[in-house]
C-alpha positions as CSV (number, residue, x, y, z in Angstrom):
1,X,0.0,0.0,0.0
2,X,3.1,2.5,1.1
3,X,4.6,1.8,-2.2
4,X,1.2,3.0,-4.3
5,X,0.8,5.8,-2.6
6,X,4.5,6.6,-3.4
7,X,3.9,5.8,-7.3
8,X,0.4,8.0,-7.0
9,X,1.9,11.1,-5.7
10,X,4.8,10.2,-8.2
11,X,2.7,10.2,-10.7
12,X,0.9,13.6,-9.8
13,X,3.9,15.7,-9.1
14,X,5.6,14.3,-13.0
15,X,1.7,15.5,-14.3
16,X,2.2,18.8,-12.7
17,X,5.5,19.1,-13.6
18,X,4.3,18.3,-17.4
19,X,1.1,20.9,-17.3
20,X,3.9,23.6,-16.0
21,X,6.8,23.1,-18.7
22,X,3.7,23.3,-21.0
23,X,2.0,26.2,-19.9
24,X,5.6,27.9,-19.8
25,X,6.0,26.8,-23.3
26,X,3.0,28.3,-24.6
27,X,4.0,31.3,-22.3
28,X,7.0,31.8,-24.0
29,X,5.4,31.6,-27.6
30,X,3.5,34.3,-26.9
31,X,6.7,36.6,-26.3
32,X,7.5,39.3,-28.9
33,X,9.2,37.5,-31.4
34,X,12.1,39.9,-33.7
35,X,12.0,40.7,-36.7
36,X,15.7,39.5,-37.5
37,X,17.5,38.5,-34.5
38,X,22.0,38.3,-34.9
39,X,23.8,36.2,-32.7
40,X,27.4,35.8,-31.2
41,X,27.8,32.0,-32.0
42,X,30.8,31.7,-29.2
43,X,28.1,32.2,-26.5
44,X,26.4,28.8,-25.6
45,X,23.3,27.6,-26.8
46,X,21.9,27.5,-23.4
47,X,22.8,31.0,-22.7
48,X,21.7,32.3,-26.1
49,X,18.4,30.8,-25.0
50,X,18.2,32.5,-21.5
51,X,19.5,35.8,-22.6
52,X,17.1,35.7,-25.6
53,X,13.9,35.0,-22.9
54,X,14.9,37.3,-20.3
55,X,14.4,40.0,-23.1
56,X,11.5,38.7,-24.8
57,X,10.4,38.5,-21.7
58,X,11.0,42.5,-20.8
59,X,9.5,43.5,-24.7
60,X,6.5,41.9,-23.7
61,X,5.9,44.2,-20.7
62,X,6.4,47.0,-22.8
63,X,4.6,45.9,-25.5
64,X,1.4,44.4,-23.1
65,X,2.0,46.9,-19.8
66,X,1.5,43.3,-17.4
67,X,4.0,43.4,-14.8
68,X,4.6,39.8,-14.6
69,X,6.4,40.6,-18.0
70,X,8.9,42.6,-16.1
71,X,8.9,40.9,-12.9
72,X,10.3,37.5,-14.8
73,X,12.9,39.6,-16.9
74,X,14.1,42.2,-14.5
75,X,17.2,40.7,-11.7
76,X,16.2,42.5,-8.4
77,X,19.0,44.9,-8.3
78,X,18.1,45.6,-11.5
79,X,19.9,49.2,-12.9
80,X,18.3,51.4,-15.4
81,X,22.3,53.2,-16.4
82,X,19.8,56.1,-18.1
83,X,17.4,56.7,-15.1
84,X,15.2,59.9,-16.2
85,X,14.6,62.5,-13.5
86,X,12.0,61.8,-11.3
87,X,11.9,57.5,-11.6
88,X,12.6,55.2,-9.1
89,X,15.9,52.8,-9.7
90,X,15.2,49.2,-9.9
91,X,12.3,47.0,-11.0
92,X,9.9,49.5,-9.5
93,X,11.2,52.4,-12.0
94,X,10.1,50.3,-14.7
95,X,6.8,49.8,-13.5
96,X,6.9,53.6,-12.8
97,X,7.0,54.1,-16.1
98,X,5.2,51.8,-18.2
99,X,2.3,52.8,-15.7
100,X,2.7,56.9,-16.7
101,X,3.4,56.4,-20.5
102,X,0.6,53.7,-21.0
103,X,-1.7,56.4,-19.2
104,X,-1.2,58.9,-22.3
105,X,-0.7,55.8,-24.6
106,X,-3.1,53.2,-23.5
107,X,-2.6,51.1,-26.4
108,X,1.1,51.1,-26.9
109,X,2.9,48.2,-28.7
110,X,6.4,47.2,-29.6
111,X,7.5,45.4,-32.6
112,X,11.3,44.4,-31.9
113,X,13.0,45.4,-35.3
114,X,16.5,43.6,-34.3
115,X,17.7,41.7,-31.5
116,X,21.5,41.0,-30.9
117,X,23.5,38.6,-28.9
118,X,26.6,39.7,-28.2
119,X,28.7,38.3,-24.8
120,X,26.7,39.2,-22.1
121,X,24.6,41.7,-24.1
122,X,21.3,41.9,-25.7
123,X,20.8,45.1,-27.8
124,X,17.3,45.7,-29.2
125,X,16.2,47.9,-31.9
126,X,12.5,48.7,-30.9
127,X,9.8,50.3,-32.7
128,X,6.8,51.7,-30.7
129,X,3.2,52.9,-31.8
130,X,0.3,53.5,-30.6
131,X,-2.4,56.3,-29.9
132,X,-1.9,59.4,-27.7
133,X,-5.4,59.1,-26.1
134,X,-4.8,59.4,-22.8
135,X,-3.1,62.1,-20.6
136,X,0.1,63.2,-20.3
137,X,1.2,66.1,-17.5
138,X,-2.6,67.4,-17.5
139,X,-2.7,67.6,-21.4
140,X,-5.4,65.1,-23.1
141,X,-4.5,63.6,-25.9
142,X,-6.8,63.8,-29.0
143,X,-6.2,59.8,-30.5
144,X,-3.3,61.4,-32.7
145,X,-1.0,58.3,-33.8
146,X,2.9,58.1,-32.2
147,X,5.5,56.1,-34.0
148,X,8.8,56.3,-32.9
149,X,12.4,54.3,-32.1
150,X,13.9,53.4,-29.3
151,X,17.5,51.2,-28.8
152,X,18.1,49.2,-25.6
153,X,21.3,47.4,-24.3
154,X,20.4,45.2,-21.5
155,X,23.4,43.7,-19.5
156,X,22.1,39.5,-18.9
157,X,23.4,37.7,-15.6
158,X,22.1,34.6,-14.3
159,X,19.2,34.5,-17.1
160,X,17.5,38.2,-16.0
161,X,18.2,41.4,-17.1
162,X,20.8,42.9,-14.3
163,X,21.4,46.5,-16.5
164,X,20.4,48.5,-18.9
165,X,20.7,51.4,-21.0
166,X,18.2,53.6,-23.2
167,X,18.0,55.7,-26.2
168,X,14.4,56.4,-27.2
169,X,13.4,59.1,-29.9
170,X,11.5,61.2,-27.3
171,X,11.9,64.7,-29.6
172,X,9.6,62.7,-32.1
173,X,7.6,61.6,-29.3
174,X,6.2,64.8,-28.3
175,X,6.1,66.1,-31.1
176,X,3.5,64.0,-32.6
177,X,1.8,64.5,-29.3
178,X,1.8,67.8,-30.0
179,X,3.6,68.3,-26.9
180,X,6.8,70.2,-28.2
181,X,6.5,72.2,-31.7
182,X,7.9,70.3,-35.0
């Protein structure tokens, strides 16, 4: 009897195990995918793979705004090297700001142009769009569209993003939210 009960809860735990690696696989196919992704073939295949998902993994929060996204991407002494005035370091400065820019873009998405695999690097050429219907510092938007670029270098360690660094087209930005005068 001991030794059924053993091969039951076997049994169960291997079926959990299964529905998890399955529901992660699916989870991961839902990622961003790029357009054309470059990689450093002296960096292993395994760490190809984890560097690769731990920035899927952060496009996907800013292209859905879901926290998770960033949560599962973002190491917890996470460093943003181009913190903007006014946000919070870490994974809570993300957060920060995803949760203002969605607020005057509440249907912003992210197509990832190129992605590139170099040492312990992940560079991403992003493109954003989206509608400025929302508000930004008191200012409504009136639906206009924004389309604009942004490049980011994140630093990998242990499979999660431990750095990064941001150039996004922000002149462009406002002015097609009519923000700042072309």
């Amino acid at each position: 009897m001991h030794t059924k009960l053993l091969s039951s809860l076997g049994f169960m735990l291997l079926s959990a195990l299964a529905a998890h690696n399955a529901q992660a696989a699916q989870a991961e196919d839902s990622l961003p995918q790029p357009v054309n992704t470059i990689v450093d073939k002296s960096i292993p295949a395994a760490q190809q793979q984890s560097m690769a998902l731990a920035a899927r993994r952060y496009y996907a929060f800013w292209n859905t705004g879901e926290a998770q996204y960033a949560q599962t991407a973002l190491a917890a002494n996470f460093i943003d090297r181009n913190l903007p005035a006014g946000r919070p370091q870490g994974p809570e400065g993300a957060l920060f700001a995803s949760k203002n820019f969605r607020a005057a873009v509440p249907d912003l998405k992210l197509q990832v142009e190129e992605m590139l695999l170099v040492g312990d690097r992940v560079i991403g050429r992003l493109h954003f769009t989206g509608h400025y219907s929302g508000s930004f510092h008191g200012q409504q938007g009136d639906g206009r569209k924004v389309d604009f670029i942004a490049t980011d270098i994140y630093r990998i360690a242990d499979g999660r993003i431990a750095e990064n660094w941001h150039l996004e087209d922000n002149l462009t930005l406002l002015q097609q939210m009519g923000v700042v005068k072309n």
